[in-house]
Backbone bond lengths (Angstrom), bond angles and torsions (degrees), N, CA, C in turn:
res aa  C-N    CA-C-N  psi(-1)  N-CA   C-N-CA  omega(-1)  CA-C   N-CA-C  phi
1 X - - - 1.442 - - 1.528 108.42 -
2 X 1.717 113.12 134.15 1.007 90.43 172.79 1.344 122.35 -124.11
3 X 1.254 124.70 167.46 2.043 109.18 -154.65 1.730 92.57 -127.32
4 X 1.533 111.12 137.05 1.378 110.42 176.32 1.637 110.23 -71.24
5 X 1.519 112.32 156.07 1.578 97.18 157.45 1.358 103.30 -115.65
6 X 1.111 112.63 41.17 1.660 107.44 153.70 1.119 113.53 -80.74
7 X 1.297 128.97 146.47 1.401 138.08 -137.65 1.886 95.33 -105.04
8 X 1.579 117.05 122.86 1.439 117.65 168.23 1.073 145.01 -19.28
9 X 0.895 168.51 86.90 1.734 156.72 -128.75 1.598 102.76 -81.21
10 X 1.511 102.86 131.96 1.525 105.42 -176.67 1.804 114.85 -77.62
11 X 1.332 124.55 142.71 1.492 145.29 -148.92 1.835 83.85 -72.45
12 X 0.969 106.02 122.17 1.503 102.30 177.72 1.789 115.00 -75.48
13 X 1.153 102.47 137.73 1.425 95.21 -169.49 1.728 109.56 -93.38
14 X 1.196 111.48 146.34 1.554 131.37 -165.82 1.965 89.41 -82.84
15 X 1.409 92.38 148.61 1.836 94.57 178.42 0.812 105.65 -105.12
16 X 1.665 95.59 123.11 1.194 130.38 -171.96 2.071 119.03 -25.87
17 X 1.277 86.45 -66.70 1.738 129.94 -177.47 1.231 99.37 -45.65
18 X 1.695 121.73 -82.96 1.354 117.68 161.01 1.303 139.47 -25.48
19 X 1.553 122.51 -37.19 1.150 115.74 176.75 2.038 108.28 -92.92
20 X 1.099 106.74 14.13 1.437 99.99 -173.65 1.655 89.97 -111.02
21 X 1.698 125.15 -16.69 0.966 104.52 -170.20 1.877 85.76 -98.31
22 X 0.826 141.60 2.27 1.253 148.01 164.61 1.240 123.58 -52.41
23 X 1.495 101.96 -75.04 1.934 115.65 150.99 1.189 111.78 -39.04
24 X 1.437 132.23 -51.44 1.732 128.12 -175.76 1.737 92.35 -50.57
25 X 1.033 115.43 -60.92 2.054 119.08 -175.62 1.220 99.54 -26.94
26 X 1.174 112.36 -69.21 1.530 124.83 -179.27 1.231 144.24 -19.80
27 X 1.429 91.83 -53.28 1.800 114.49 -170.54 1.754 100.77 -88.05
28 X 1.179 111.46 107.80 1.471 108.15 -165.02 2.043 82.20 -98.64
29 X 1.652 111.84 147.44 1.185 122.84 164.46 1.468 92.09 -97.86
30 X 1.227 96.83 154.56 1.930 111.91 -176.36 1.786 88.01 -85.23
31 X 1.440 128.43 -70.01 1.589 131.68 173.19 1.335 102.62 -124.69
32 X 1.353 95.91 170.54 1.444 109.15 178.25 2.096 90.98 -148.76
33 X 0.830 119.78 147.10 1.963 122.57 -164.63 1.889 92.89 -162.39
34 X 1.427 97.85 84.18 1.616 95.12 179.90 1.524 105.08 -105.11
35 X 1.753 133.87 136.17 1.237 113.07 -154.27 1.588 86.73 -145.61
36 X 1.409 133.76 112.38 1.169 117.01 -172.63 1.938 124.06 63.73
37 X 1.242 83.60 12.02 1.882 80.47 176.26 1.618 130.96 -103.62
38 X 1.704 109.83 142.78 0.926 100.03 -170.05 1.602 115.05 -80.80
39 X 1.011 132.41 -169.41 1.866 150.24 -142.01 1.829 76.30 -97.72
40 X 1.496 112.55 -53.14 1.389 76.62 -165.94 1.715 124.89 -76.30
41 X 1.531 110.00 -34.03 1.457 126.19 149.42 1.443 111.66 -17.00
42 X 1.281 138.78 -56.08 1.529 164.40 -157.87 1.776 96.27 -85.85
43 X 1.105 116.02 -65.02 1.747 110.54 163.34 0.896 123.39 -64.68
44 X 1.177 137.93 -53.78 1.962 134.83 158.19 0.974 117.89 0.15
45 X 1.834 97.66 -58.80 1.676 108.73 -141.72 1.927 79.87 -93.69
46 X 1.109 135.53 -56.06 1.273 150.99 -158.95 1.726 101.18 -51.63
47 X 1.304 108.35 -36.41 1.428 138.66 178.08 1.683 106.88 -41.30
48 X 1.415 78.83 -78.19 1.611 111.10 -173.82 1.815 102.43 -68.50
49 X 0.786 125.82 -26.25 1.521 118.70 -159.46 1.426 94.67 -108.36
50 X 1.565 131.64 -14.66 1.482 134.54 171.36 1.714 101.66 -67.67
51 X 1.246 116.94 -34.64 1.572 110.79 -179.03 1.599 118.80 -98.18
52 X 1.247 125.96 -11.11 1.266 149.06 134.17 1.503 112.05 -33.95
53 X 1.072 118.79 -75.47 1.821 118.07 -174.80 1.167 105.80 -92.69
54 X 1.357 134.32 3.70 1.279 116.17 172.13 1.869 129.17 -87.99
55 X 1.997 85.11 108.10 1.365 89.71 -177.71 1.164 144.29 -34.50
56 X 1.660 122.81 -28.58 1.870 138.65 142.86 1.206 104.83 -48.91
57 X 1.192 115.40 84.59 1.727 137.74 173.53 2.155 103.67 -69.07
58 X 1.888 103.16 -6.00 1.658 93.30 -166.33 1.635 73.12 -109.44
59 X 1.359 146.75 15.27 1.563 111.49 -175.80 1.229 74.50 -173.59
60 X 1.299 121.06 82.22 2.124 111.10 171.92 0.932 109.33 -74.62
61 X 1.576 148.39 166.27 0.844 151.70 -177.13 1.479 127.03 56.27
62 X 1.812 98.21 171.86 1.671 103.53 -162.12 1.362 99.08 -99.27
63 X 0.884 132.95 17.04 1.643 130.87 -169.48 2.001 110.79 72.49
64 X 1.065 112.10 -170.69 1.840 112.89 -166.04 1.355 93.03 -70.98
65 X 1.296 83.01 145.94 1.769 114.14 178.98 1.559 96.78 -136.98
66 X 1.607 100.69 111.79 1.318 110.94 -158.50 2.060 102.16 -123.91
67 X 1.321 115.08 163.76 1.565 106.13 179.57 1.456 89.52 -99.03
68 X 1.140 143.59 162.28 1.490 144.64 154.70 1.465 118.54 -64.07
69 X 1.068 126.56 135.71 1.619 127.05 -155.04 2.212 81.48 -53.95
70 X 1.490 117.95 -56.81 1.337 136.89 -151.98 1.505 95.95 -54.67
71 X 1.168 138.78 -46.98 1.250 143.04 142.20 1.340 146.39 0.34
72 X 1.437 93.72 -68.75 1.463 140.89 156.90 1.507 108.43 -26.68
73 X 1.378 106.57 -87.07 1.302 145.38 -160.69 1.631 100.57 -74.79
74 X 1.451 116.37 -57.33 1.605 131.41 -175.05 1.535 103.72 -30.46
75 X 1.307 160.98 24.26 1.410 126.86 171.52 2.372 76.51 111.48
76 X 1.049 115.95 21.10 1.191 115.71 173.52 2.108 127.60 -29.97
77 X 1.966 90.52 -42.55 1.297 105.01 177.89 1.441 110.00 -57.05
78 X 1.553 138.43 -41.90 1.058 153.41 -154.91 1.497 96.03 -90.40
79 X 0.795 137.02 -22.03 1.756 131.81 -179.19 1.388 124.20 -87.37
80 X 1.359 96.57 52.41 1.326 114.27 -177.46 1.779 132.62 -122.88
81 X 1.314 114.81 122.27 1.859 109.91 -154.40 1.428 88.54 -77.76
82 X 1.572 99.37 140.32 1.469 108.80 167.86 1.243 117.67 -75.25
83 X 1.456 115.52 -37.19 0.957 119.16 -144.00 1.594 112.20 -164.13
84 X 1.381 143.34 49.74 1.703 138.95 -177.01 1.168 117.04 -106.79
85 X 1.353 134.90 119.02 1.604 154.22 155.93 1.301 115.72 -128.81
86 X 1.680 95.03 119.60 1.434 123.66 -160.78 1.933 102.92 -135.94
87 X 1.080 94.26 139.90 1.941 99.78 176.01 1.283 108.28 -118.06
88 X 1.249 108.80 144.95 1.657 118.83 176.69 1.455 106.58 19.32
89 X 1.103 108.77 68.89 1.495 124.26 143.37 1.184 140.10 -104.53
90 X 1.382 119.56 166.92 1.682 113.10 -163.87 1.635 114.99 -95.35
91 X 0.717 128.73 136.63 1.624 133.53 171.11 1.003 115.93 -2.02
92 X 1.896 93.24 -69.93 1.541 95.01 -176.37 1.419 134.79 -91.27
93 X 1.622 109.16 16.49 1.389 112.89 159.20 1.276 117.31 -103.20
94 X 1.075 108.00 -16.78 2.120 109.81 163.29 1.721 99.95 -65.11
95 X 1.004 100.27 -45.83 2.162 94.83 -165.41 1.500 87.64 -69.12
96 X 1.279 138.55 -29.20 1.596 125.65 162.41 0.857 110.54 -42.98
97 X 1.496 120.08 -81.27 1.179 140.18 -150.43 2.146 101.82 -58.94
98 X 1.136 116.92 -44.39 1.210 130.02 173.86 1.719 110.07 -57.13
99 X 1.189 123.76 -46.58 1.249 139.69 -176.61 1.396 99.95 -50.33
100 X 1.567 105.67 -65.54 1.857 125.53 178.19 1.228 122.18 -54.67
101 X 1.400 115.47 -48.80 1.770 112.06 170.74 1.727 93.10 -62.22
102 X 1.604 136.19 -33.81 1.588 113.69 -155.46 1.629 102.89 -107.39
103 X 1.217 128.44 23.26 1.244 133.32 -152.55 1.385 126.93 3.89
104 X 1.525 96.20 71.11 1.294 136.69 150.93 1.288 144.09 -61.72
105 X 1.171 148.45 173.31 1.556 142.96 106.42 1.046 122.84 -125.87
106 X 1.429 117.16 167.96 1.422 115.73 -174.56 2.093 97.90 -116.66
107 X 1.542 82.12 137.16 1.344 90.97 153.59 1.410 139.97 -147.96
108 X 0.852 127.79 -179.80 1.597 121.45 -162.27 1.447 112.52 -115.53
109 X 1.500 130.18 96.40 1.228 127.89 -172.00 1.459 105.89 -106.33
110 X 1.328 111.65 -167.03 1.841 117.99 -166.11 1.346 88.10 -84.92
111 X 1.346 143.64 -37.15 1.352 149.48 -163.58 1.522 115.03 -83.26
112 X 1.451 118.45 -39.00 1.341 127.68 -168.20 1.457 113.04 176.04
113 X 1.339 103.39 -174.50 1.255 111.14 177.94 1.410 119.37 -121.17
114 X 1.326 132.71 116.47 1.458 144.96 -112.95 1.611 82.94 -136.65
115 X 1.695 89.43 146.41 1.612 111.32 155.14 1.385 109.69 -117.85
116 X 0.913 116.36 107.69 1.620 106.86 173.96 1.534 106.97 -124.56
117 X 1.544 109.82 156.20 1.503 127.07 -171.26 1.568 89.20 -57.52
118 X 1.763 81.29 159.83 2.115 105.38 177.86 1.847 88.38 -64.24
């Protein structure tokens, strides 16, 4: 028999990012009724309720969902939803939708998943 020594081809790796915003699809919230709340109120709850509905009962959740310190601090008082009610929606169109009422965005880093100012 004879065996190459050309060297194995390395396992291609799946992106990262994509599949976390994948899982966000996933995790459907039954409601979401935000009334006067602030950005961080709005992640808390989004927080907690991402590992709650998430159908992967062996690894719930998307990992930290964090505000960006810049965020925070930016005009912070003003980042506040007047007004959002949403049904069976997915994670990651509530953290949109949350981003947009707080003029936000969300993004997806190696560390977490970030709100940071427009």
């Amino acid at each position: 028999m004879h065996r190459s020594s050309a060297p194995a081809p390395k396992p291609v790796k799946a992106d990262a990012h994509g599949g976390i915003e994948a899982k966000m699809r996933e995790i459907i919230i039954p409601l979401i009724d935000f009334e006067d709340a602030s950005l961080e109120e709005a992640v808390d709850f989004l927080r907690i309720r991402s590992v709650d509905c998430d159908p992967d009962r062996d690894m719930p959740g998307v990992g930290p969902i964090v505000i960006n310190k810049s965020a925070q601090q930016d005009d912070a008082g003003t980042r506040r939803i007047t007004r959002l009610q949403m049904k069976n929606v997915s994670l990651w169109d509530a953290l949109q939708r949350v981003a947009g009422e707080t003029r936000t965005k969300v993004v997806i880093t190696d560390r977490a998943i970030e709100l940071m100012p427009r």
